[in-house]
C-alpha positions as CSV (number, residue, x, y, z in Angstrom):
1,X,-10.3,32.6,100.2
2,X,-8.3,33.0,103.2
3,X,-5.5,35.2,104.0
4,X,-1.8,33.9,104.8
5,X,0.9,36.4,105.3
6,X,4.4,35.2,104.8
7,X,5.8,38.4,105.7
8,X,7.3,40.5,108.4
9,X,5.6,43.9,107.7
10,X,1.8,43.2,106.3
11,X,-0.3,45.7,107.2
12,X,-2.4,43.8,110.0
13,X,-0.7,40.7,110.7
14,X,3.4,40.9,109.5
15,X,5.3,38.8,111.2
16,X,2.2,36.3,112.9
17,X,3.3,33.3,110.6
18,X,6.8,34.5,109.5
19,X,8.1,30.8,110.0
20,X,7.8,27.9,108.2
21,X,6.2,26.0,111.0
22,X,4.1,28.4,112.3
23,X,2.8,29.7,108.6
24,X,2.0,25.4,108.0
25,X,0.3,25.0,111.3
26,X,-1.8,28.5,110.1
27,X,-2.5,26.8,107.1
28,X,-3.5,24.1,108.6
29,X,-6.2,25.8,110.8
30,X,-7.9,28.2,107.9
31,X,-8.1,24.6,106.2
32,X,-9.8,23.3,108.7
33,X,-11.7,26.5,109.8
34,X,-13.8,25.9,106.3
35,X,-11.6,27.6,103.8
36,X,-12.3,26.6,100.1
37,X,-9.0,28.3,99.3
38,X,-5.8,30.0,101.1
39,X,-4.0,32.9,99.1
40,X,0.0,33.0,100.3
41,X,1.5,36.0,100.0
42,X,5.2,36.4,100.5
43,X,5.5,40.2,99.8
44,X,3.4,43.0,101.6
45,X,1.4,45.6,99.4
46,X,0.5,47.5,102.2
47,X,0.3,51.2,101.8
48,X,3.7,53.0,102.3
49,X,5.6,49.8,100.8
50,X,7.8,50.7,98.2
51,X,10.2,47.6,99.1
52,X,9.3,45.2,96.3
53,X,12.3,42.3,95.9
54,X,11.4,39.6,93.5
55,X,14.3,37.4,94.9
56,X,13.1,37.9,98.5
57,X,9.8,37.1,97.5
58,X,11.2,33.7,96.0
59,X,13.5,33.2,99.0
60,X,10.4,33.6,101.0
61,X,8.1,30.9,99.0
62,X,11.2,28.7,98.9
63,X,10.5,28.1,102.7
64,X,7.3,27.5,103.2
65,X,5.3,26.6,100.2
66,X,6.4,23.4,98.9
67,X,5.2,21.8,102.8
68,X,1.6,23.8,102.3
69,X,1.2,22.5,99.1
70,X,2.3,19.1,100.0
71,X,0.2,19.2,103.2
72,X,-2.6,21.2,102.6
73,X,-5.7,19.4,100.7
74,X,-7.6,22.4,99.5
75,X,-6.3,24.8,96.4
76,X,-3.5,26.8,97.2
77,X,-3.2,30.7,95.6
78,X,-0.1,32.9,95.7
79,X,-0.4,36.3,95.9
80,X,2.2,37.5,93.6
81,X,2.9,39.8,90.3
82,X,6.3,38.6,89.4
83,X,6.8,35.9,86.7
84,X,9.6,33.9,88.8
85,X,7.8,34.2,91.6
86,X,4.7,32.5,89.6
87,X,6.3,30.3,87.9
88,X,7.7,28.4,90.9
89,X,4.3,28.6,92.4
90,X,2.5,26.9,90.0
91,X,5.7,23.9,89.7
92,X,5.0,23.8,93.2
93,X,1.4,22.8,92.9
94,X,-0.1,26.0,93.4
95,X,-4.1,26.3,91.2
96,X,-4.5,29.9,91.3
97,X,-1.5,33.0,91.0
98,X,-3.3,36.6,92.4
99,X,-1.8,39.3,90.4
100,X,-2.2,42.7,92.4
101,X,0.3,44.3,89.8
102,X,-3.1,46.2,87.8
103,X,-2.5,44.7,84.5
104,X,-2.9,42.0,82.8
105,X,0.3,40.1,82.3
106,X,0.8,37.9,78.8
107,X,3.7,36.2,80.3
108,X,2.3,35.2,83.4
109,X,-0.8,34.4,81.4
110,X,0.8,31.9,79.8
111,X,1.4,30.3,82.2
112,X,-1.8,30.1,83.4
113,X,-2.6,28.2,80.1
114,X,0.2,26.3,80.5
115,X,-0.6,24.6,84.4
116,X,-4.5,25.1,83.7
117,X,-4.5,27.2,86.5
118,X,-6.2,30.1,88.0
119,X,-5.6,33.7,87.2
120,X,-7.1,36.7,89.2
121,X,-6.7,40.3,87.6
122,X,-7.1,43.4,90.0
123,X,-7.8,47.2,89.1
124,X,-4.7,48.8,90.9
125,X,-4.0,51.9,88.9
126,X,-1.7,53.3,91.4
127,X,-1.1,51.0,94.7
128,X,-2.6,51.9,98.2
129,X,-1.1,55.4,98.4
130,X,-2.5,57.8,95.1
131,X,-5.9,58.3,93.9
132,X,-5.8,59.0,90.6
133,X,-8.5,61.0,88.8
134,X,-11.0,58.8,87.1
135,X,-12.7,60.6,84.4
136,X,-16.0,59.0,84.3
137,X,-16.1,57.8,87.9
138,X,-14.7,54.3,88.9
139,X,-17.5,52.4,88.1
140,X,-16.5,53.2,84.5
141,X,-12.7,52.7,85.4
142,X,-13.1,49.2,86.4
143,X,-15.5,48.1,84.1
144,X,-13.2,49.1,81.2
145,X,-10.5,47.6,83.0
146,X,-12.0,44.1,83.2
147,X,-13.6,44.3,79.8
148,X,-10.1,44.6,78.3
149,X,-8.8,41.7,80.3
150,X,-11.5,39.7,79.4
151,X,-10.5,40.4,75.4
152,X,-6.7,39.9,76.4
153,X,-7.7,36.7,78.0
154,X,-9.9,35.4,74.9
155,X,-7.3,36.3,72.8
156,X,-4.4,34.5,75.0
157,X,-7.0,31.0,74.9
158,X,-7.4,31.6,78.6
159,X,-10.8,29.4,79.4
160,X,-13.5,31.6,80.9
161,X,-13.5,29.6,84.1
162,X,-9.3,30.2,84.8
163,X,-9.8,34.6,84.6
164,X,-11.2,36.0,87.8
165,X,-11.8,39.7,87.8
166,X,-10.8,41.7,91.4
167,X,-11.9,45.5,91.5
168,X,-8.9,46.5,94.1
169,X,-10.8,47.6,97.1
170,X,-7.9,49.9,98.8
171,X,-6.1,50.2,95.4
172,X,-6.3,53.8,94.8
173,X,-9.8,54.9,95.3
174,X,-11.1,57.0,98.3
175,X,-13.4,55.7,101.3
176,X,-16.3,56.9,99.0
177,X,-14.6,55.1,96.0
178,X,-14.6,52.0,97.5
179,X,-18.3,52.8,99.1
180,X,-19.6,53.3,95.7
181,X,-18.4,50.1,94.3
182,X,-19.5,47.7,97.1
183,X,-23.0,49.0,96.4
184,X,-22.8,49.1,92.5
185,X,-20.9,45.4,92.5
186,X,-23.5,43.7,89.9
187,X,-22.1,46.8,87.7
188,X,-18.7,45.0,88.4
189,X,-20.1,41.1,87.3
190,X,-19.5,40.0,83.9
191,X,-20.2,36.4,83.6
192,X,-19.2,33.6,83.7
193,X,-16.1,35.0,84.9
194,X,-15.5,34.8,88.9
195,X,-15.8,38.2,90.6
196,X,-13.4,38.1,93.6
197,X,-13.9,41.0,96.6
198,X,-10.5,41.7,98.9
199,X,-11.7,44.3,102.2
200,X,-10.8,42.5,104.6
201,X,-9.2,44.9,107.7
202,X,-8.5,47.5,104.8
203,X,-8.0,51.2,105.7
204,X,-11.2,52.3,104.7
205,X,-13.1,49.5,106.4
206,X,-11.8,51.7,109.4
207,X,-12.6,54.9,108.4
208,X,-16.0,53.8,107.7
209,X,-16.4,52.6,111.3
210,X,-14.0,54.9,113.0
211,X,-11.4,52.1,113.9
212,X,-7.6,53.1,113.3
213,X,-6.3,49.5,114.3
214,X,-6.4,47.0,111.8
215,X,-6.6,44.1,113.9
216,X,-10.4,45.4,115.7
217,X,-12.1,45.8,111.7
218,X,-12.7,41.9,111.4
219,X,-16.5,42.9,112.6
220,X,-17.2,45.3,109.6
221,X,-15.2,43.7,107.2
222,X,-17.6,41.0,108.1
223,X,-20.5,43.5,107.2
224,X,-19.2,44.5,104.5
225,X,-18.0,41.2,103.1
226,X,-21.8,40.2,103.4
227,X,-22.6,42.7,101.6
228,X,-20.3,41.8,98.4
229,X,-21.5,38.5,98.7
230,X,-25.6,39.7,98.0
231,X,-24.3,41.9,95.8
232,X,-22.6,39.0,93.2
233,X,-19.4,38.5,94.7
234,X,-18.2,34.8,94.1
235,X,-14.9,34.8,96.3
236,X,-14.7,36.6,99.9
237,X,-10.4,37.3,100.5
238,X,-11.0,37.8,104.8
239,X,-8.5,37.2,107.7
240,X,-11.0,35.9,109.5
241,X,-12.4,32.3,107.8
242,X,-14.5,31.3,110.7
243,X,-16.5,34.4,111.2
244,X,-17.9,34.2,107.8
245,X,-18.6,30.4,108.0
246,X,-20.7,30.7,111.3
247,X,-21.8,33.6,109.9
């Protein structure tokens, strides 16, 4: 799954594709880089954002997403938690909505049933700036998370193969947090749903290897992203498509 940024302000790339040409001829080149999917996103979640605008969002999507999914052969994802916002993805031809929000939302849900499309759910208990306290460890956290998404899912008729469970790597949990899942991930896998893994160029992918800019962590995300995959990840989210294919 690769990365498009339609915004001015993401944390590594804002402002790179923040026109509707530019973003299309992006599109164009993770396509063609070997992407099976690209994710959109029109609104940053960066840490330190607190500057969520559903009708920006939409103004943004309104510009550049009906040409991608016109243009673009592969399925298209939108990385959003508002219901507009999805809604006009999915009449736009978008397959899958990624919902950062950290719950499980019944009225984006149906939707989902509604457009047989694809819905990733992602542990986010309190964005990319608090850690909360997780009783049991976050191992347990997660796994409770998606267990209860997987009953609200069942009990919404959402088919097995549409849900696709995302533990928040960078969603409030520590370096060590995030360290600890990556290397208990099978703990994480509940099939048959699809187990989707998001590090790419996050914060703690620097602090691991001592790199404060964003843009020099496509190397150990790599790593790291290698390491999901043997450990059951289904779906890699990266910046950086055509590392991981020659890799």
């Amino acid at each position: 799954m690769a990365i498009l940024n339609y915004t001015p302000d993401s944390f590594s790339d804002g402002g790179d594709y923040f026109t509707p040409s530019v973003a299309l001829n992006k599109a164009f080149e993770l396509q063609n880089s070997g992407a099976d999917i690209i994710d959109i996103g029109a609104t940053s979640t960066r840490p330190n954002n607190s500057g969520f605008d559903e009708k920006e969002e939409l103004r943004r999507l309104h510009e550049v997403l009906p040409a991608v999914c016109e243009k673009i052969k592969i399925p298209i994802s939108v990385d959003t938690f508002f219901p507009e916002c999805a809604l006009y993805a999915l009449e736009c031809g978008a397959s899958i909505i990624n919902d950062v929000s950290g719950t499980y939302n019944h009225e984006i849900s149906k939707m989902i049933k509604r457009f047989g499309a694809g819905y990733v759910v992602t542990h986010n208990p309190s964005g990319a700036d608090i850690v909360p306290s997780y009783e049991n460890g976050v191992i347990v956290a997660v796994r409770s998370f998606f267990i209860d998404c997987i009953e609200q899912a069942k009990k919404d008729g959402i088919p097995s193969e549409c849900l696709c469970l995302d533990p928040g790597f960078g969603f409030g949990k520590t370096t060590e947090q995030n360290i600890e899942m990556l290397n208990c991930l099978s703990w994480l896998k509940f099939k048959p749903y699809a187990l989707l893994i998001g590090l790419s160029r996050k914060r703690f992918t620097g602090e691991i290897y001592n790199l404060s800019n964003a843009r020099d962590r496509d190397n150990c995300s790599f790593i790291l992203e290698k390491k999901a995959y043997e450990n059951g990840a289904d779906i890699i989210r990266t910046h950086t498509v055509k590392d991981y294919i020659n890799g």
